[in-house]
N, C-alpha and C positions, 0 to 999 in steps of 0.2 A: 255444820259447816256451811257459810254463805257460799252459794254457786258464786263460781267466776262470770263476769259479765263478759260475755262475749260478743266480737261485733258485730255478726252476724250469724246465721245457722251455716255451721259448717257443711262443703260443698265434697271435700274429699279431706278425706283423715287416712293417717297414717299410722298404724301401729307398729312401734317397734320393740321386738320380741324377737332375739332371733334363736336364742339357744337356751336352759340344754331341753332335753324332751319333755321331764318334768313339769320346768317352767313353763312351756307352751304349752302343755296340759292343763296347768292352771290360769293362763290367759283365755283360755277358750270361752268361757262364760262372758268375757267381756266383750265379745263380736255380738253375741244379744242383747246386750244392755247398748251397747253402742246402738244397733241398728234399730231396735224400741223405739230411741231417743229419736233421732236423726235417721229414718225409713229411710228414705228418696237420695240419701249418702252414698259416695264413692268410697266403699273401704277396700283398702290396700293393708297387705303385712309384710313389713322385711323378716326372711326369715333366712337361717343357715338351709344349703341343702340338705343336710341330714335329719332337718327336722321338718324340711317342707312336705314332706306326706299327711302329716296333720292334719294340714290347710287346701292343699291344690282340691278343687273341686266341692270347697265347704260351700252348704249353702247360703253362707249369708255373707261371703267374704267376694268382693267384684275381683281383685287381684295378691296374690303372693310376689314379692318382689325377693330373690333369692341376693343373700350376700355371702359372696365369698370370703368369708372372715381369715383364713387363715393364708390365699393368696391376697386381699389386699392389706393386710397387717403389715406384709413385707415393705408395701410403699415407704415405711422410714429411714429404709436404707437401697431399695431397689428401685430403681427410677421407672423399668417396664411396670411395675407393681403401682409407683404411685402415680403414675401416668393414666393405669386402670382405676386407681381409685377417683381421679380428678373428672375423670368421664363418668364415672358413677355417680359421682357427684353431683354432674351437671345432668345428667338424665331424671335423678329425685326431684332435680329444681326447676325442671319442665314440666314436671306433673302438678305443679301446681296445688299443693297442700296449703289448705288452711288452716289446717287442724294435724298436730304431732303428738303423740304419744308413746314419750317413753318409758317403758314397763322393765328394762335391762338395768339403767340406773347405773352404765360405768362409760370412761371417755368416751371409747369409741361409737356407743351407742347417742351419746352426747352430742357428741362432736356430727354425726350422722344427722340428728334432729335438726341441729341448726343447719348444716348444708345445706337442706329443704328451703330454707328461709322461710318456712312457714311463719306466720303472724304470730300464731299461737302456739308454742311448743311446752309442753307440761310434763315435769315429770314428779322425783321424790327431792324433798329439797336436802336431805342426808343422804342423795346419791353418792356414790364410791368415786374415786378418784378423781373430784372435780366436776366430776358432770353435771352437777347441777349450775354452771356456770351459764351452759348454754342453754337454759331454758325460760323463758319469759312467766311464766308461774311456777312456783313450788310449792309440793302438796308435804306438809309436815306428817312424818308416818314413826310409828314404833317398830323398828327393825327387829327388839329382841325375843318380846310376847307378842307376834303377830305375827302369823301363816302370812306363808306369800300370797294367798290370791285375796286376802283381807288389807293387804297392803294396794292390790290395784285396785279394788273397791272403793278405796280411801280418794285414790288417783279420778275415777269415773266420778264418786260423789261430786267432788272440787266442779265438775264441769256438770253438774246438773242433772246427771245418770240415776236411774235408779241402782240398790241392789238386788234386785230380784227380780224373774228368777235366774238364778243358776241352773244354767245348760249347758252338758258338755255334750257337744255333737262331733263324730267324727264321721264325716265321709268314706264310704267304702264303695266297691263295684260288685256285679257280678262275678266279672272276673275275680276278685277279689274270693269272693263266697268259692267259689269255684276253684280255687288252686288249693285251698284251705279244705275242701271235698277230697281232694286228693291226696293230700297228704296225711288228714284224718283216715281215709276208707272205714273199716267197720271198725272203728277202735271201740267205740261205745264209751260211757261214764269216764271222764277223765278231770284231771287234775293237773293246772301248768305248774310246774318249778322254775323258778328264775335265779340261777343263782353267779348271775354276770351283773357289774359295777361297775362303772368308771372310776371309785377309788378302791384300790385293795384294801383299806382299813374298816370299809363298809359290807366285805363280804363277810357272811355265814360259810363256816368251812364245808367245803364243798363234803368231804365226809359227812355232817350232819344230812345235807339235802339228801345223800345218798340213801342216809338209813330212815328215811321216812317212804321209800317206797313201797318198803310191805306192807306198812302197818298203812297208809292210806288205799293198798290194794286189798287188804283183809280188813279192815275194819268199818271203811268207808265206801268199799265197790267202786276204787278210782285208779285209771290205769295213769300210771305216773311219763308227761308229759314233759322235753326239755326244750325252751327254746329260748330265742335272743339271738344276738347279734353271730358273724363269722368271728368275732373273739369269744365268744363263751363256747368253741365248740371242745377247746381242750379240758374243761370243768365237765362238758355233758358227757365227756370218753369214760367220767369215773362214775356213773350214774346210769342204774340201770334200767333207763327209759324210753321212751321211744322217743329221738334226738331229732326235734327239727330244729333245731342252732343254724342259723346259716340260710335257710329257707324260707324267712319271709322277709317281705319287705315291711315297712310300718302299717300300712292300711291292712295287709292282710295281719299282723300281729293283732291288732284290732281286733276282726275276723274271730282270729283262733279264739285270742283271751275275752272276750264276749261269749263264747260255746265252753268254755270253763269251768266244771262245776265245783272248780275251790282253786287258788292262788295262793303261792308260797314263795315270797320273795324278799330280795333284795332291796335296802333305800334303793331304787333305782327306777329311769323313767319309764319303763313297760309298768312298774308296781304303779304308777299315778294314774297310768292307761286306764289297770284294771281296778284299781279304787272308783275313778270317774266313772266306767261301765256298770258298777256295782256288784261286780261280783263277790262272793263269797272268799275274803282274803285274808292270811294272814302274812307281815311285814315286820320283819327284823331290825332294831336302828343299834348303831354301835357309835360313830362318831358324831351324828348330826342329832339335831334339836326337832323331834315328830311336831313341834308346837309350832318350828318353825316351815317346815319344809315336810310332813307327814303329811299320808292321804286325807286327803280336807275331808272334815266331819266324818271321819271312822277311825277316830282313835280309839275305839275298840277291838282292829284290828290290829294293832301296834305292839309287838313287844318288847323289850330293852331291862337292861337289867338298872339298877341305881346301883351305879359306884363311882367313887367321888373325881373318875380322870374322865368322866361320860357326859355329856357333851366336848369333845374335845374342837372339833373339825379341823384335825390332822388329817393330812393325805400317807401319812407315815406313822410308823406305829412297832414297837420293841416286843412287844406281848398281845395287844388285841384280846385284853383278856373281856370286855363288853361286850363280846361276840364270840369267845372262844368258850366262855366259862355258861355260854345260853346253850343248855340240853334239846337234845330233840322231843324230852315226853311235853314243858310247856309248849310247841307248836303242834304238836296231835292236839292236846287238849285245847287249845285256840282254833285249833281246825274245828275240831268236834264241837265246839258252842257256837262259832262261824254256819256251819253246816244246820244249825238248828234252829235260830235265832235271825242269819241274815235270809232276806228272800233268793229264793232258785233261779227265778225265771230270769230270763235276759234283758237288758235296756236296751228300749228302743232307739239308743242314742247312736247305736253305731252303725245307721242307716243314709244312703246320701241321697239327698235330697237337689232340684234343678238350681242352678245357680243363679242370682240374681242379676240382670241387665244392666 
């Protein structure tokens, strides 16, 4: 692909990325290839708050600019809402962006890029509902055989980026290490379960997660560990583990899932955490496409059964049988080659580092 001629070396860029946690998992690589390119750069990322733990204090990101997606959404029928959004607007367009990149690919993220009035705003040219209207370059991508973060790859190339290497770096604190001390004490050898989704058609029935706690407590020497969000704590009530649901924030999720000596989860964004950390993991897919949206480069951690209504990506579902009819002995024995075959030790990645000036 011929790099885009650009006017000049961009002075401040703008990533736009704001949700869900997955996704920002898999932009993460791209604040080094960015900063590679363009060292002496102002990078900025919009992000949702629920996902801004990811970001605030990375070290190679100068600022997180938080959007409120679901108060200024109202702006199309709330006049205080699009009132906020117009001052948002006007605050993007004072920072002075040369450089936009959009990695979201749908209007409002669209619509957001060009507010900037950035010179240069780049995004997928088969962006979702229009959005590619507002962008001054479009980078041609295969939405169906290509992982997401080989699609913003595609996006960085366009603009002269390398790819590699890929780093995921997540900023954490002491604090952080520290409340995660706490709520470990002496457990010793442990093992997280994650068995909370944002779609119910992607969950493993929670019965399954259940009955894998003896057998990774007797056969593997791992005390069975539950956590996520304040909604998975009604799933950790059936599970007989020791329940942090509800107790961390993202950075110390981080934390935990990096001291993890196996991972059993959900399509869901903690599972991307802990693919990026490299932990030892195994991941269940029932409606989505692992090719598309699975932990990048460990599709050996993947399991799904092949039947012909699988990939669906329904958020509804009569049977669920692509995850009802997945037994618990194939993820002991995915554990048990995970456990022997991936490395033990921790990634340095989940370390934070001074931030840049």
């Amino acid at each position: 692909m011929t790099p885009i001629a650009l006017p000049s070396p961009p002075q401040r860029i703008l990533i736009v990325k704001p949700s869900s946690i997955g996704d920002v998992v898999h932009a993460l690589p791209i604040l080094g290839l960015l900063r590679k390119k363009w060292p002496a750069a102002h990078i900025s990322w919009l992000v949702t708050p629920a996902c801004a733990g990811l970001l605030d204090g990375h070290p190679l990101l100068n600022e997180t600019i938080r959007f409120e997606r679901r108060k200024l959404a109202a702006g199309w029928w709330n006049p205080k809402a699009a009132a906020s959004f117009f001052r948002f607007a006007a605050e993007l367009r004072r920072k002075q962006f040369d450089l936009v990149i959009d990695l979201q690919g749908l209007f409002r993220s669209g619509l957001i890029a060009w507010q900037t009035r950035a010179p240069v705003r780049i995004g997928f040219a088969n962006a979702r509902e229009l959005a590619w209207m507002f962008y001054t370059h479009r980078v041609p991508i295969d939405t169906m055989e290509q992982h997401a973060l080989d699609r913003y790859l595609e996006v960085l190339e366009a603009l002269g980026c390398e790819r590699e290497p890929l780093e995921f770096v997540f900023p954490t604190s002491d604090d952080d290490h520290r409340h995660v001390d706490e709520l470990l004490g002496d457990i010793g050898p442990f093992a997280v379960l994650l068995p909370g989704t944002n779609w119910p058609t992607k969950r493993w029935p929670v019965e399954h997660f259940a009955d894998l706690v003896k057998p990774l407590r007797e056969r593997f020497g791992l005390r069975a560990v539950v956590a996520g969000g304040p909604e998975t704590q009604e799933l950790a009530r059936r599970i007989d583990g020791v329940d942090l649901t509800g107790k961390t924030n993202l950075r110390q999720l981080v934390v935990l899932l990096d001291r993890a000596g196996l991972v059993v989860a959900n399509d869901s964004g903690p599972m991307h955490i802990a693919a990026a950390l490299g932990r030892p993991l195994v991941t269940v897919f029932g409606p989505t496409n692992p090719v598309r949206t699975g932990p990048y480069s460990r599709d050996e951690s993947v399991l799904r059964l092949d039947i012909p209504c699988s990939p669906c990506y329904s958020r509804s579902c009569s049977h669920q049988s692509c995850l009802k009819w997945l037994d618990v002995q194939p993820v002991i024995d995915a554990a048990a080659r995970q456990l022997t075959e991936w490395p033990a030790t921790g990634s340095p990645a989940a370390t934070a580092s001074p931030r840049p000036t």
